[in-house]
DOTORDO-911310 format. One line per 3 residues: number of its first residue (from 0); their letters; for each residue z, y, x of C-alpha. Coordinates in pm, 1 decimal, always signed. Layout:
BEGIN
NUM = A = Z,Y,X | ... .
END
This chain:
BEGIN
0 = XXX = -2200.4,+8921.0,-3384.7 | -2387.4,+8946.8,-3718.9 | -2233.5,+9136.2,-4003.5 .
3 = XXX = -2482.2,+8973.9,-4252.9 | -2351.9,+8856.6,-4577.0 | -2494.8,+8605.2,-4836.8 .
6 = XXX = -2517.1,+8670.3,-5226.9 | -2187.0,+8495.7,-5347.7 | -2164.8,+8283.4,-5576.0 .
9 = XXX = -1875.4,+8105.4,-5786.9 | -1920.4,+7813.4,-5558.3 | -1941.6,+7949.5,-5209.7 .
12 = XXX = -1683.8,+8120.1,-4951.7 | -1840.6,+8473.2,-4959.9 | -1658.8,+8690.9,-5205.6 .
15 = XXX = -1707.5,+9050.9,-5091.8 | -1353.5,+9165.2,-5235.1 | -1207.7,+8924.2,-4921.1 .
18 = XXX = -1277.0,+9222.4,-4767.8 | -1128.3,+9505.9,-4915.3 | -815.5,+9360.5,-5008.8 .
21 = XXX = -536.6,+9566.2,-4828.0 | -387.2,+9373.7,-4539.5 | -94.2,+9210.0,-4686.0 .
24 = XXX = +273.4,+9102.9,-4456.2 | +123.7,+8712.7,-4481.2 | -201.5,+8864.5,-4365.9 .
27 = XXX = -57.6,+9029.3,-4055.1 | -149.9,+8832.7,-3736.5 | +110.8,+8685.4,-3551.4 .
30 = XXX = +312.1,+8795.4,-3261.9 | +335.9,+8616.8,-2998.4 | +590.7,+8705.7,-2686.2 .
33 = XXX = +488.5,+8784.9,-2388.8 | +592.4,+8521.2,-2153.7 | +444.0,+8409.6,-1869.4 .
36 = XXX = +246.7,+8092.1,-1993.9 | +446.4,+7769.9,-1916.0 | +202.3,+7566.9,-1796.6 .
39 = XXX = +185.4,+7184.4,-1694.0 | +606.0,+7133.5,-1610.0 | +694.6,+6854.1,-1306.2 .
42 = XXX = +658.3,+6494.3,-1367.5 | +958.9,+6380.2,-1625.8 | +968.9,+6034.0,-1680.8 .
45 = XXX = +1208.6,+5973.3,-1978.8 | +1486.8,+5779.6,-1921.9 | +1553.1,+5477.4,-2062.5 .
48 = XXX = +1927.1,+5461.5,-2086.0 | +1988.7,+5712.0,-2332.7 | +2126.9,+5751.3,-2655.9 .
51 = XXX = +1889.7,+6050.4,-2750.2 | +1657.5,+6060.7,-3056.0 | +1381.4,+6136.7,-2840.2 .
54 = XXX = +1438.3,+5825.8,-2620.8 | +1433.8,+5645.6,-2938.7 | +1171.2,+5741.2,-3036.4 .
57 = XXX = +961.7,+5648.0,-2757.2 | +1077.3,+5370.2,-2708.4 | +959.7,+5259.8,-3075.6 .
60 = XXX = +631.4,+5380.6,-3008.4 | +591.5,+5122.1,-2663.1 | +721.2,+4826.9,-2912.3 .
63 = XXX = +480.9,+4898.8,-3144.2 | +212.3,+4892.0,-2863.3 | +85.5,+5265.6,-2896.3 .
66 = XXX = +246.9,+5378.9,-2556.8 | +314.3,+5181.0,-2239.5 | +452.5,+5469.1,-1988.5 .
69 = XXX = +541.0,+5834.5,-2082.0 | +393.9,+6041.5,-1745.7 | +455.5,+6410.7,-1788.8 .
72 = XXX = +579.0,+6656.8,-2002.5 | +335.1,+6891.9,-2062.7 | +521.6,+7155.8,-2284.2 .
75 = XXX = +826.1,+7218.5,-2475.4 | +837.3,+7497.2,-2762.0 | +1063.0,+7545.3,-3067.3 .
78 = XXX = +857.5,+7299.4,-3307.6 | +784.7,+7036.7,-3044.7 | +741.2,+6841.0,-2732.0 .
81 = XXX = +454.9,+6719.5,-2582.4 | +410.5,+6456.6,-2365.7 | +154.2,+6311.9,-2148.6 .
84 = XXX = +115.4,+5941.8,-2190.9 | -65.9,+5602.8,-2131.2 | -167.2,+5353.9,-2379.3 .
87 = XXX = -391.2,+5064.4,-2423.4 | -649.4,+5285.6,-2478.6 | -612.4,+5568.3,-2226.7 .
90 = XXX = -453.7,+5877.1,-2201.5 | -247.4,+5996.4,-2467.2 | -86.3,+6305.1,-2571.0 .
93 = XXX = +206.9,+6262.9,-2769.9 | +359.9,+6526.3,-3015.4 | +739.8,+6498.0,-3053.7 .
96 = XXX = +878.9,+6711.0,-3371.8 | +1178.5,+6809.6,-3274.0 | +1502.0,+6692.8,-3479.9 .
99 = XXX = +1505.6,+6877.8,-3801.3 | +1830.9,+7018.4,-3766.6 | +1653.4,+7199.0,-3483.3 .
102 = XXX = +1392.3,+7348.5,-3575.9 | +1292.3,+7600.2,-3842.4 | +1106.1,+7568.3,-4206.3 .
105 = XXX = +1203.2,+7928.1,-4255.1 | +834.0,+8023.1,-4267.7 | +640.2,+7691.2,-4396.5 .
108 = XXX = +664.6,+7802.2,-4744.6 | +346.0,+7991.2,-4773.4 | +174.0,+7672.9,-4643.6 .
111 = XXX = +299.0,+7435.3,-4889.7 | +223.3,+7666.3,-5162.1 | +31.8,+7510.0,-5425.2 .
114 = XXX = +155.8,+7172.3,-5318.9 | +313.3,+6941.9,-5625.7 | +625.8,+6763.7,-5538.3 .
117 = XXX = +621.1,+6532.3,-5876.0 | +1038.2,+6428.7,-5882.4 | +1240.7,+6655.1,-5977.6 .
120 = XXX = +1529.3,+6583.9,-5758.2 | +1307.9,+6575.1,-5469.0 | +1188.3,+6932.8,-5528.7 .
123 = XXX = +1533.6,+7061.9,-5609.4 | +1622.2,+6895.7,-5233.9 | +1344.8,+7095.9,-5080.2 .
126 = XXX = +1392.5,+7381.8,-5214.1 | +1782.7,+7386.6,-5159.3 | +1717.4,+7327.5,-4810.2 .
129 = XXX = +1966.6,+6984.2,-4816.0 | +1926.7,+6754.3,-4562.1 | +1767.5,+6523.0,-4767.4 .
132 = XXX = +1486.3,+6796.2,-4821.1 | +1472.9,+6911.8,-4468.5 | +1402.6,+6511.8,-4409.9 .
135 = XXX = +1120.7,+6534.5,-4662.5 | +938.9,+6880.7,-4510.9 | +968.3,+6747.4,-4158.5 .
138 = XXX = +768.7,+6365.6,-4303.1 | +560.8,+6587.1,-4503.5 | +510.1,+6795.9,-4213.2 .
141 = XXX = +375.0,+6517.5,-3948.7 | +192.1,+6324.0,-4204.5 | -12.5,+6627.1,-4292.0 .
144 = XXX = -94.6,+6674.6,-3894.1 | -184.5,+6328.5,-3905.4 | -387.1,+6329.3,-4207.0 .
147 = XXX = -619.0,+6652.1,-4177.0 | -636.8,+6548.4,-3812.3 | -844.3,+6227.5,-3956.3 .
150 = XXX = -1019.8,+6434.0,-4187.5 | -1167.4,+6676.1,-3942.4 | -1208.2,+6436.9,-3632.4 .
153 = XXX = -1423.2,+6263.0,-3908.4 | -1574.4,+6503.7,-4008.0 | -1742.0,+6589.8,-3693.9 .
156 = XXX = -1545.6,+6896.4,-3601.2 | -1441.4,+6966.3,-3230.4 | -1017.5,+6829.3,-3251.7 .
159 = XXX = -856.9,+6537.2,-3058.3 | -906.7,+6254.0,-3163.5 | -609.2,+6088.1,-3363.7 .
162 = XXX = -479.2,+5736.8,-3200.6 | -277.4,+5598.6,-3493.3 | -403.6,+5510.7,-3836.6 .
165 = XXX = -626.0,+5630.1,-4055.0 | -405.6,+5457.1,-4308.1 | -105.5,+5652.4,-4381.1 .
168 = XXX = +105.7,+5290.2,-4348.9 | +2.3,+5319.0,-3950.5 | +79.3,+5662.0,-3878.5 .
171 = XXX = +430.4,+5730.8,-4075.8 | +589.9,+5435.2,-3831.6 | +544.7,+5636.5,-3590.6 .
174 = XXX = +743.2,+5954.1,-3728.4 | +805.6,+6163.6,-3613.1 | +553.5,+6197.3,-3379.9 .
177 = XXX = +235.1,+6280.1,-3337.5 | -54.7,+6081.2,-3081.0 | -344.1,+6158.6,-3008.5 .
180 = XXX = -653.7,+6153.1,-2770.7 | -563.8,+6384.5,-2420.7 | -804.7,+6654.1,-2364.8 .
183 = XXX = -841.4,+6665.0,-1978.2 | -733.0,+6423.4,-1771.7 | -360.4,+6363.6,-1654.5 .
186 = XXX = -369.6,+6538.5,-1359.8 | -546.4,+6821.3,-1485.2 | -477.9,+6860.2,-1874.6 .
189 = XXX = -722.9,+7129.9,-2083.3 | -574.4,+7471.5,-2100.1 | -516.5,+7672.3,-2411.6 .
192 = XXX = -785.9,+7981.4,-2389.7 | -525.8,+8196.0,-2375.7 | -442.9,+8089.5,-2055.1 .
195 = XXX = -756.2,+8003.7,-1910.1 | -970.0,+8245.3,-1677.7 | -1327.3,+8275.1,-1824.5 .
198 = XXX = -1650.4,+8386.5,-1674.9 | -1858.5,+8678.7,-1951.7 | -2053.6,+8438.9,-2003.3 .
201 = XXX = -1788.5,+8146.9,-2082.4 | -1591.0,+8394.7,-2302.4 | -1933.3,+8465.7,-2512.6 .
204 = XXX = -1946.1,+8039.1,-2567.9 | -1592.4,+8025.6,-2615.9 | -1611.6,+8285.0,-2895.4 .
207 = XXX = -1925.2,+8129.7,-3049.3 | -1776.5,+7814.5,-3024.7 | -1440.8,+7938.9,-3195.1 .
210 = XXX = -1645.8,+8140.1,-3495.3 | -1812.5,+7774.8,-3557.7 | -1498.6,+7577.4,-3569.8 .
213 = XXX = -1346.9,+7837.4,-3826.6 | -1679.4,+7809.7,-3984.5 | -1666.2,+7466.5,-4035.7 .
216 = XXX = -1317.9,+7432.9,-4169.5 | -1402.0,+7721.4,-4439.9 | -1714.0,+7460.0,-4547.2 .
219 = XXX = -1458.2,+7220.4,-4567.3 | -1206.0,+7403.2,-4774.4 | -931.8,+7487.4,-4494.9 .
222 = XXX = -766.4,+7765.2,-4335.4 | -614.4,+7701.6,-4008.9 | -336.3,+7936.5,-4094.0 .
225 = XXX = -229.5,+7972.5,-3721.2 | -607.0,+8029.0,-3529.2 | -572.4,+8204.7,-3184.5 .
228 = XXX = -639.4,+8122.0,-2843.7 | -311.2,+7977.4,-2870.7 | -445.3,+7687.2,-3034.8 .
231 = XXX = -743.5,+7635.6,-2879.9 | -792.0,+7441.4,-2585.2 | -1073.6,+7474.7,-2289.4 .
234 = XXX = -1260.9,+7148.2,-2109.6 | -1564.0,+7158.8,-1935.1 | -1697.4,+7452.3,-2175.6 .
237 = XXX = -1631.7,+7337.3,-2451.8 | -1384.4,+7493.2,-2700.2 | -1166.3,+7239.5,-2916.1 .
240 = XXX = -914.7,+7320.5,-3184.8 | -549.6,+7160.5,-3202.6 | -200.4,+7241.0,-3387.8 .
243 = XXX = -295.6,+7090.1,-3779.9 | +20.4,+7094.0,-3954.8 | +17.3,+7409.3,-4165.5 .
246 = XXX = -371.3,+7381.2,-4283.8 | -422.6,+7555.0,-4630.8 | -653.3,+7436.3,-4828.6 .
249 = XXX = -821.0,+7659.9,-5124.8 | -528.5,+7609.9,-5409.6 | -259.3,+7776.5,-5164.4 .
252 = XXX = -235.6,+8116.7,-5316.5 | -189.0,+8265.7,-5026.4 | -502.0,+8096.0,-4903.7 .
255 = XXX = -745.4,+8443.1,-4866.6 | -448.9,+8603.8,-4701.5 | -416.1,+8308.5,-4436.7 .
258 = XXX = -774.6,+8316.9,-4368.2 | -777.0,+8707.7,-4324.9 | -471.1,+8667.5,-4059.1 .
261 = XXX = -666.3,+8339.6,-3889.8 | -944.6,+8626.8,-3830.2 | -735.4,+8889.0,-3715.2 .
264 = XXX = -563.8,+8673.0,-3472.0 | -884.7,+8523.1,-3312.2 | -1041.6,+8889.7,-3238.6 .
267 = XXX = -699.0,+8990.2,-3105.1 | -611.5,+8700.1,-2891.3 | -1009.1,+8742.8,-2711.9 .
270 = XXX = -943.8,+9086.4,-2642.5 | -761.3,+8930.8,-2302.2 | -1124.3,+8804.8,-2222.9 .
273 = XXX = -1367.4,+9102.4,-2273.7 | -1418.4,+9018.2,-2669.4 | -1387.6,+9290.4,-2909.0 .
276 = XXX = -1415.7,+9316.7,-3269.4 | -1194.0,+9299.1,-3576.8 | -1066.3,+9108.2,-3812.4 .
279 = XXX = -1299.5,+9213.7,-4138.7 | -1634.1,+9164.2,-3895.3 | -1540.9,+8846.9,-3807.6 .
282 = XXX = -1425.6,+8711.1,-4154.9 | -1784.4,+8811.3,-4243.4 | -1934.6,+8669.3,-3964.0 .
285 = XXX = -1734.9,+8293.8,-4034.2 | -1819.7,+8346.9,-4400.7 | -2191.7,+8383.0,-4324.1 .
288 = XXX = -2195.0,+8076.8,-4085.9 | -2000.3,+7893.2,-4338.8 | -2369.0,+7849.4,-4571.3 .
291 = XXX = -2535.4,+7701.8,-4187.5 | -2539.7,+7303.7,-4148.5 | -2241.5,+7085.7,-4130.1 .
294 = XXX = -2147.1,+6916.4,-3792.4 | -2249.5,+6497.9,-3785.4 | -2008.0,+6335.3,-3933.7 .
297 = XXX = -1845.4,+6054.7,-3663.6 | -1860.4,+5699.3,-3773.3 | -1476.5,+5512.0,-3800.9 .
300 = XX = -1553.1,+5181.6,-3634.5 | -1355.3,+4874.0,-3767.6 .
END
């Protein structure tokens, strides 16, 4: 991996003093536990007869026509549900945000930093935590997963492909979740890297790959804020990058300092498969690739 670095300039991503800024507590990489990986969970067809939110849910997304049968679920953590699904135009994997009384915004302020909530009330109901706020961060929350998802699928970059919208109108009926292309196939759906067992010389493509996708949302402004092998899934060789929700863009404050952490965590997290390096060489290294050539853009058929 090339330590290299360009000239900077006042327009480009390659400040030298990114690098000798002491490692701040948003900078530090995050934990994860260390549970045995959950996998690909029995077949769970959800029922019908309930009263649940969830079942609701679905069900509005088959009478709008974006589901017809819910097949698996693939994997249940504290933000979300996924599902494996079937629609009119294949397979689909649906994102569920879990009720907001259930999950936690404890730690989403340093991603919406730098955001403008115009009305006043609304931004007192945010920051009060009412329910009424809550209601707005979890909206604000899947429309922005939505939205960059669009933006980067667009763009070229390696994500799954989003199955509702591009207009906003489209994709906020269908609230509060998530749908989007399946990577894999139903039977045998793309791991995340960290679970996947590589070969020396997959784990040097997957780590090439992953410096280029970090590479290419730098040219494009972003910071993942949340880049591991945790949120990166493996098919056929090929690396692509998921989980869109918290992306920083460059007037978050905090925006250096979720970039540093996004570099951290990808050298840590490859350490499982024979990578090793550190944070500071590989924020160099993405900086540097940052200058190369853009991905082709992909062309939004009517």
């Amino acid at each position: 991996m090339s330590a290299h670095t360009h000239a900077p300039s006042a327009q480009d991503w390659t400040d030298p003093d990114w690098l000798d800024d002491p490692w701040t507590d948003a900078a530090e990489p995050r934990r994860r536990g260390r549970k045995k990986p959950v996998g690909r969970r029995q077949l769970a067809q959800l029922t019908a007869d309930g009263d649940s939110e969830q079942d609701d849910v679905i069900r509005r997304l088959k009478d709008l026509g974006h589901v017809t049968e819910i097949v698996a679920e693939l994997k249940s953590g504290k933000e979300a549900t996924a599902y494996v699904a079937r629609g009119p135009r294949g397979s689909v994997l649906v994102k569920l945000y879990r009720d907001l009384q259930a999950r936690s915004f404890k730690d989403d302020g340093v991603y919406r930093a730098g955001q403008v909530i115009v009305k006043d009330r609304d931004r007192r109901a945010v920051e009060g935590r009412t329910r009424a706020g809550l209601e707005m961060l979890q909206q604000g929350w899947v429309a922005a997963e939505y939205a960059h998802l669009w933006a980067l699928w667009q763009a070229g970059l390696p994500v799954p492909e989003p199955l509702v919208g591009p207009h906003p109108y489209d994709y906020t009926a269908t609230y509060p979740a998530v749908l989007m292309r399946l990577i894999g196939t139903e039977d045998h759906v793309a791991p995340r890297l960290s679970d996947a067992h590589l070969t020396p010389e997959q784990a040097r493509s997957a780590w090439e790959q992953s410096l280029t996708g970090m590479a290419h949302l730098l040219r494009l402004g972003y910071a993942h804020g949340d880049y591991s092998t945790y949120n990166l899934l493996w098919q056929e060789d090929t690396v692509t990058i998921i989980d869109f929700p918290q992306l920083a863009t460059r007037q978050n404050p905090h925006f250096r300092d979720l970039l540093a952490r996004d570099t951290q965590s990808l050298a840590t997290s490859f350490r499982k498969h024979g990578i090793h390096t550190d944070g500071p060489s590989v924020l160099r290294d993405v900086q540097r690739r940052a200058l190369g050539p853009a991905p082709e853009p992909r062309l939004l058929l009517p």
